[in-house]
VMD Tcl script that draws the C-alpha trace (Angstrom):
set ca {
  {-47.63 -55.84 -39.73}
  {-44.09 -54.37 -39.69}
  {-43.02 -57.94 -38.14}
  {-45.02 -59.34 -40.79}
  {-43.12 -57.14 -43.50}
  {-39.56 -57.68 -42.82}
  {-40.23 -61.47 -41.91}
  {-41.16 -61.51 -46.12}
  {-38.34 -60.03 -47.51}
  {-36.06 -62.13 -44.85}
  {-37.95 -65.65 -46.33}
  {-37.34 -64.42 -50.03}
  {-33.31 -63.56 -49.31}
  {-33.29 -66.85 -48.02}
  {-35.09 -68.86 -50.66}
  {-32.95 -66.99 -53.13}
  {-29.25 -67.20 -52.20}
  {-29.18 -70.71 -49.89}
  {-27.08 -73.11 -51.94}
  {-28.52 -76.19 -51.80}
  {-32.27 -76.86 -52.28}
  {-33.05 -78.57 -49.27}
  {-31.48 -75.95 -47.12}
  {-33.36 -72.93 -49.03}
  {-36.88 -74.85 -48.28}
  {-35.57 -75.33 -44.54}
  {-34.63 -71.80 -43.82}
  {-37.03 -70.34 -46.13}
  {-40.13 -71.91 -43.88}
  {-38.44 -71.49 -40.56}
  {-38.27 -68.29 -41.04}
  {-41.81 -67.78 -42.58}
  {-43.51 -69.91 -39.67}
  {-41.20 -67.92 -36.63}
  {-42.37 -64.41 -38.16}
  {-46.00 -65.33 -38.71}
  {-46.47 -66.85 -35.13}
  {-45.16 -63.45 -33.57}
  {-48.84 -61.95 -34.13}
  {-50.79 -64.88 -32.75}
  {-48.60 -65.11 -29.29}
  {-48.45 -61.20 -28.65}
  {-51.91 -60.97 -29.45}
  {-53.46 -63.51 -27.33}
  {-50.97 -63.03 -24.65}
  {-51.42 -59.10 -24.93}
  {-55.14 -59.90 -24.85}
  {-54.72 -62.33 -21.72}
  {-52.65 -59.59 -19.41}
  {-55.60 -56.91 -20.47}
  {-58.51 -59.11 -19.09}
  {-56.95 -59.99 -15.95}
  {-55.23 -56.53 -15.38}
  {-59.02 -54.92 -15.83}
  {-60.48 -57.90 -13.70}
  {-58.12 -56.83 -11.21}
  {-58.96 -53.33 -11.50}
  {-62.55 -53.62 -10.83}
  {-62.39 -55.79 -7.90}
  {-60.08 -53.49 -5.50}
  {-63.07 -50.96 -7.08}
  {-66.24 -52.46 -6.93}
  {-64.83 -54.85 -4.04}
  {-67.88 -57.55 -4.71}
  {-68.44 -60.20 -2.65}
  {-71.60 -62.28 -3.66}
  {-72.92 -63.36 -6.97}
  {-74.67 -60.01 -7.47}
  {-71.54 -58.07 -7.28}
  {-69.50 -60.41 -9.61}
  {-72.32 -60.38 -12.61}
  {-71.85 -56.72 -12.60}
  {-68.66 -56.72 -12.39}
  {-68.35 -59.64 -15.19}
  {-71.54 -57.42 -17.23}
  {-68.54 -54.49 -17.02}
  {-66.17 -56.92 -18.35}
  {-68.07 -57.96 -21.28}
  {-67.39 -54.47 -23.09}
  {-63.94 -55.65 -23.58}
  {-65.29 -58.63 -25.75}
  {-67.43 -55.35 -27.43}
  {-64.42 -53.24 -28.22}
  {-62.86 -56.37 -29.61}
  {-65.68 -57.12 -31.77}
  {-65.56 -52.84 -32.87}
  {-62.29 -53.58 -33.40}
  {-62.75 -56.63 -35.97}
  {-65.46 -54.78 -37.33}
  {-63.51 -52.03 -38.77}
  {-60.35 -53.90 -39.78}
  {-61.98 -57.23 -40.97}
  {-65.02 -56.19 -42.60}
  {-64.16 -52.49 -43.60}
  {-60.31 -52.54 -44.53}
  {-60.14 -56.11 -45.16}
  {-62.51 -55.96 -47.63}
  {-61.82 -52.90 -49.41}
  {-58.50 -53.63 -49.47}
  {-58.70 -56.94 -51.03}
  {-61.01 -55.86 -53.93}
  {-57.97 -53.63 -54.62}
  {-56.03 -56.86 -54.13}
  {-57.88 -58.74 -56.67}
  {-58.27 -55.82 -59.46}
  {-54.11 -55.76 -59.05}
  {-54.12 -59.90 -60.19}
  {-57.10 -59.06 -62.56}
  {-55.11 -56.35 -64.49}
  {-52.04 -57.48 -64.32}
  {-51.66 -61.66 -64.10}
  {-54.85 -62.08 -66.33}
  {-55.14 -59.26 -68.47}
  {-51.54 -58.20 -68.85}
  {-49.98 -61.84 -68.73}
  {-47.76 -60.75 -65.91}
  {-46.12 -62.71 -62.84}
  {-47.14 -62.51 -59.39}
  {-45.89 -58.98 -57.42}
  {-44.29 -58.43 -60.66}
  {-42.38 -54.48 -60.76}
  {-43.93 -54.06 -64.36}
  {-47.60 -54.01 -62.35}
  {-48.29 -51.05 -61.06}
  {-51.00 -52.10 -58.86}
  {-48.76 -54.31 -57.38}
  {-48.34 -52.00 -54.63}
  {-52.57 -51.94 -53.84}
  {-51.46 -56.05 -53.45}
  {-49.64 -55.48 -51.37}
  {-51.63 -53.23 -48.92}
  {-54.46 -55.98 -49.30}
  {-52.17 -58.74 -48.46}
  {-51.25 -56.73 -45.22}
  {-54.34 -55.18 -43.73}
  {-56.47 -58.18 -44.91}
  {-54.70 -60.71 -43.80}
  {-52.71 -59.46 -41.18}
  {-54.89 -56.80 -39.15}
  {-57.77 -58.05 -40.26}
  {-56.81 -62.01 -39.67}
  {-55.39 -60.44 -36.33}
  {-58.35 -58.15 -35.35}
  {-60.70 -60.98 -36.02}
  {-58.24 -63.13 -33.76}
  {-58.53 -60.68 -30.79}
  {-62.52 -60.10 -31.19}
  {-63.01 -64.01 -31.23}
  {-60.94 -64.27 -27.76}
  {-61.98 -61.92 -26.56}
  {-66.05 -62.06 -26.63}
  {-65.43 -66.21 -25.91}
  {-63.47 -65.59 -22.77}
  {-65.93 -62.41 -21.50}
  {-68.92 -64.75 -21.97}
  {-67.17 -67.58 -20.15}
  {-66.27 -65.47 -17.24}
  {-70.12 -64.35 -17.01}
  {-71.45 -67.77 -16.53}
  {-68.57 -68.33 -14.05}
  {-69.55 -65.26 -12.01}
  {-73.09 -66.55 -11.39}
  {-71.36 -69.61 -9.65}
  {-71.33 -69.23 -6.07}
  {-68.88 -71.97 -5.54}
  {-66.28 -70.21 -8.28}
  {-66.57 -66.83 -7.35}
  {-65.50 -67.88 -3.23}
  {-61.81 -68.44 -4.71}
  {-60.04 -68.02 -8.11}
  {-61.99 -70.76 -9.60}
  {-63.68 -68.29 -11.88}
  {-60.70 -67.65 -13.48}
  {-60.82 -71.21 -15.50}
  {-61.25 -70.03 -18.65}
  {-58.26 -67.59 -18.31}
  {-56.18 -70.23 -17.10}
  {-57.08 -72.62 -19.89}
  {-56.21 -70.24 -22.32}
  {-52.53 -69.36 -20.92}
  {-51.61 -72.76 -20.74}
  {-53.18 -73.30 -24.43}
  {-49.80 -70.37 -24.88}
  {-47.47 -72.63 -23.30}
  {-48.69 -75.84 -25.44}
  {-48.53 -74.07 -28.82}
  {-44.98 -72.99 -27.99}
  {-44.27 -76.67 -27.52}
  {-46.02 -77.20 -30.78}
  {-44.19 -74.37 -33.04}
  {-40.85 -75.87 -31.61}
  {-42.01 -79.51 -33.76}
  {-42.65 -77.61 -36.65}
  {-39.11 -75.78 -36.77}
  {-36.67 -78.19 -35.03}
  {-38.00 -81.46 -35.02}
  {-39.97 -81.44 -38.23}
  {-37.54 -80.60 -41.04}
  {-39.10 -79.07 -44.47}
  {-37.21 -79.81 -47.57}
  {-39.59 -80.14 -50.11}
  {-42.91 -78.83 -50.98}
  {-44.95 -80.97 -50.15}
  {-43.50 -80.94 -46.24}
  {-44.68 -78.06 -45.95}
  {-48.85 -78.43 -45.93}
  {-47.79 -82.15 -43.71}
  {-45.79 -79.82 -41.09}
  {-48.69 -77.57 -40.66}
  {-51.28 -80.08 -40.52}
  {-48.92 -81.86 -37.63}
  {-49.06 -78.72 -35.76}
  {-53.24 -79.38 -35.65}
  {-52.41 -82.96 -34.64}
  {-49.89 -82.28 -31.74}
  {-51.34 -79.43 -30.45}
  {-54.77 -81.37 -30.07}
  {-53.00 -84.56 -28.49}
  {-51.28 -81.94 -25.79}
  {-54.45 -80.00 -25.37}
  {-56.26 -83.28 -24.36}
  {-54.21 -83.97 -20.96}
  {-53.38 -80.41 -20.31}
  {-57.30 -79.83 -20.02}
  {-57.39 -82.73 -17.75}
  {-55.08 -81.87 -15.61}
  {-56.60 -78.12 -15.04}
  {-59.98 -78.59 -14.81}
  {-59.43 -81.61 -12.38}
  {-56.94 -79.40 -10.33}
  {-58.18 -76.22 -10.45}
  {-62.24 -76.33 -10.35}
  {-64.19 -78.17 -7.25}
  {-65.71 -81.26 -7.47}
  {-69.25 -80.24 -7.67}
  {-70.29 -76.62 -8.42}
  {-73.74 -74.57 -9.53}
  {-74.96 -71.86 -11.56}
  {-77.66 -69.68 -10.94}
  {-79.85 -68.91 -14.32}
  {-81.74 -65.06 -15.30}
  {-84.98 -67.14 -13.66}
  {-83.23 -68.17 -9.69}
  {-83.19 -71.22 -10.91}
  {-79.94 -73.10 -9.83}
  {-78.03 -75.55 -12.70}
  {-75.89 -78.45 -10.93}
  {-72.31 -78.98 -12.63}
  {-69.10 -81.12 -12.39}
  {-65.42 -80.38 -12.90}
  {-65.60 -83.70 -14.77}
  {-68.76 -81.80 -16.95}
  {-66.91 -79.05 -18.05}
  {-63.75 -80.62 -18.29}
  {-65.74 -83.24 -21.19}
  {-67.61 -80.27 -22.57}
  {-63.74 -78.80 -23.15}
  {-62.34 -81.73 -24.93}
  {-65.21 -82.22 -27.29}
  {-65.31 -78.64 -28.21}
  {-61.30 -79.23 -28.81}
  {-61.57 -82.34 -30.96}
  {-64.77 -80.71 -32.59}
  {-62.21 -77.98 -33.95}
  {-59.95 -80.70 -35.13}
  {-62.27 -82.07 -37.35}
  {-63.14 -78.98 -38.46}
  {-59.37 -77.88 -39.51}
  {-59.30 -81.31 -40.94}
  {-61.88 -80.79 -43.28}
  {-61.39 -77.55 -44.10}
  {-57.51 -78.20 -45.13}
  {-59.02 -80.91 -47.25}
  {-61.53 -78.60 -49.29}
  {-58.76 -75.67 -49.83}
  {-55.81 -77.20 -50.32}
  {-54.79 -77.99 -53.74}
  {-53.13 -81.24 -52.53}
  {-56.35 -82.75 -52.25}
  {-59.86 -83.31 -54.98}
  {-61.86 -80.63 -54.27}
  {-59.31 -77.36 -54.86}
  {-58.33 -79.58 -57.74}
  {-61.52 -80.16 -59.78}
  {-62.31 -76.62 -59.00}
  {-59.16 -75.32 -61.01}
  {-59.74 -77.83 -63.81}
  {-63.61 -76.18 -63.83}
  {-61.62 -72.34 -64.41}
  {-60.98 -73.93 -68.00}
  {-64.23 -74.44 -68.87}
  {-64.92 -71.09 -68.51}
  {-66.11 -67.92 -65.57}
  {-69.75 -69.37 -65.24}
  {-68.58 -72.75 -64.68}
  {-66.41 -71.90 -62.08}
  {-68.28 -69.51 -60.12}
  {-70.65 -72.56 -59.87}
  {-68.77 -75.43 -58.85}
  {-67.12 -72.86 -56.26}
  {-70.04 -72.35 -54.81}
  {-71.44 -75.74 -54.54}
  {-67.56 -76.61 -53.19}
  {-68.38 -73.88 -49.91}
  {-71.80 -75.27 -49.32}
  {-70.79 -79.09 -49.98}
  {-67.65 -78.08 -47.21}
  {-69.66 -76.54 -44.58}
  {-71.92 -79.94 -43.97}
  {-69.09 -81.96 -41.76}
  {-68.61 -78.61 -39.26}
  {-72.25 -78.33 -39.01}
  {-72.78 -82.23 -38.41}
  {-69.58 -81.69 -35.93}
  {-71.07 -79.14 -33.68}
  {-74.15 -80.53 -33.69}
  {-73.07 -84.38 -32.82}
  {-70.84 -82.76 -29.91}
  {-74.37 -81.13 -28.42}
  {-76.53 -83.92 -28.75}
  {-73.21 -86.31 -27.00}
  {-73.45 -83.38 -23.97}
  {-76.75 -83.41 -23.53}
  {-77.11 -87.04 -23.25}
}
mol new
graphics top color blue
foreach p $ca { graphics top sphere $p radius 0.5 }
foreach p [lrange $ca 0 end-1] q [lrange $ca 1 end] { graphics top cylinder $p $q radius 0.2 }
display resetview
């Protein structure tokens, strides 16, 4: 948050006293994009060290060396994806929210009521804006980040403990290592969006940040490849709650990784095209405010149905293509 802060008053001084146009757009989103990535990387890298440091921990103390001893230990584990979720709990849901309804009263009063600008000094409530903007969607957007990691990668690492074949050498640690070279590959990808990919006008900016989707994606794809055919054995097996012993492949998992990746693709696709104004749907819905509150409350809702269909269909095409 304090990153987050001083990164805001650093993109307005440059947006106000660049010379030229071009150059106040450039510097103005570099320096936006650089101090809004620093939460995602510490975070998930943060979040990365902790897991293995604690999986570490508990095998020089529990010291197990068959599949019993690694689903307890993993079962120990799994608390961390529980304190993550707490976590999220009390920043998303409780601060978050509370925060932004004093977010919203502050644009209520003062943009529609009062007829005045955005973060204007004549609002007071500007300042209860502001504390929404930053616990809402910073700690919350970044607590939600950390529980969502977290509980994913602590689930993965249970299944992987129940694999005799995994557990005999670092093999189990897959879904760790997927994720730290996922770090490495956005790096790559924020470097396109700052150096390579130059914003001068407005409407670079959504196009940069949908290329970062598109890149990232496209490096994902090989860099999965590579680990899972590297890193996990050729044939492997899982033993279910019942004794009852499920037959995998690296080349399984690694398929099962790259739909799940171009599943979330589709899904940022789609979702950039129903809430971005550059596109129908965020447009008819701000023609609809004119026509009055009722109108729009109900074309926004039919809007986040109507945009959930293509995830849904998404997730479950990618099943049915697994299981058959």
């Amino acid at each position: 948050m304090s990153i987050a802060v001083k990164t805001n008053y650093r993109v307005a001084f440059q947006a106000a006293f660049c010379k030229d146009s071009r150059e106040k757009m450039y510097e103005a989103f570099n320096a936006a994009f650089r101090g809004g990535s620093v939460m995602g990387f510490c975070l998930v890298s943060i979040s990365l060290s902790v897991l293995l440091s604690l999986i570490i921990f508990y095998k020089k103390i529990l010291n197990p060396t068959d599949i019993t001893g690694y689903t307890h230990m993993f079962e120990y584990l799994a608390g961390y994806g529980l304190g993550g979720s707490t976590v999220a709990l009390f920043c998303r849901v409780g601060g978050g929210i509370f925060t932004k309804a004093a977010d919203v009263g502050a644009d209520l009063a003062g943009k529609v009521e009062a007829g005045l600008d955005e973060d204007s000094p004549d609002n007071p409530a500007v300042i209860a804006d502001n504390v929404g903007d930053n616990v809402g969607d910073i700690a919350g957007m970044g607590s939600d980040l950390f529980g969502s990691f977290a509980e994913s990668t602590c689930a993965a690492l249970v299944v992987s403990g129940t694999s005799a074949d995994l557990i005999n050498g670092p093999e189990f640690l897959y879904p760790l290592v997927l994720s730290a070279c996922g770090i490495v590959v956005c790096i790559i990808t924020a470097f396109f969006a700052t150096n390579v990919m130059k914003v001068e006008e407005e409407h670079d900016i959504s196009r940069t940040l949908s290329y970062q989707l598109y890149i990232s994606t496209l490096l994902l794809l090989p860099t999965i490849f590579l680990v899972s055919y590297y890193f996990l054995p050729n044939t492997f097996s899982f033993v279910t709650g019942e004794n009852n012993v499920v037959n995998s492949t690296k080349n399984g998992v690694m398929i099962c990784a790259m739909l799940g990746l171009v599943s979330g693709l589709l899904i940022g696709g789609f979702t950039d095209y129903y809430t971005s104004n550059e596109f129908t749907p965020t447009q008819d819905l701000a023609r609809s405010c004119i026509q009055g509150a009722a109108i729009n409350i109900i074309q926004g809702l039919a809007l986040g149905y109507l945009s959930t269909i293509i995830p849904i269909i998404s997730i479950a095409g990618i099943i049915i293509i697994r299981i058959y």
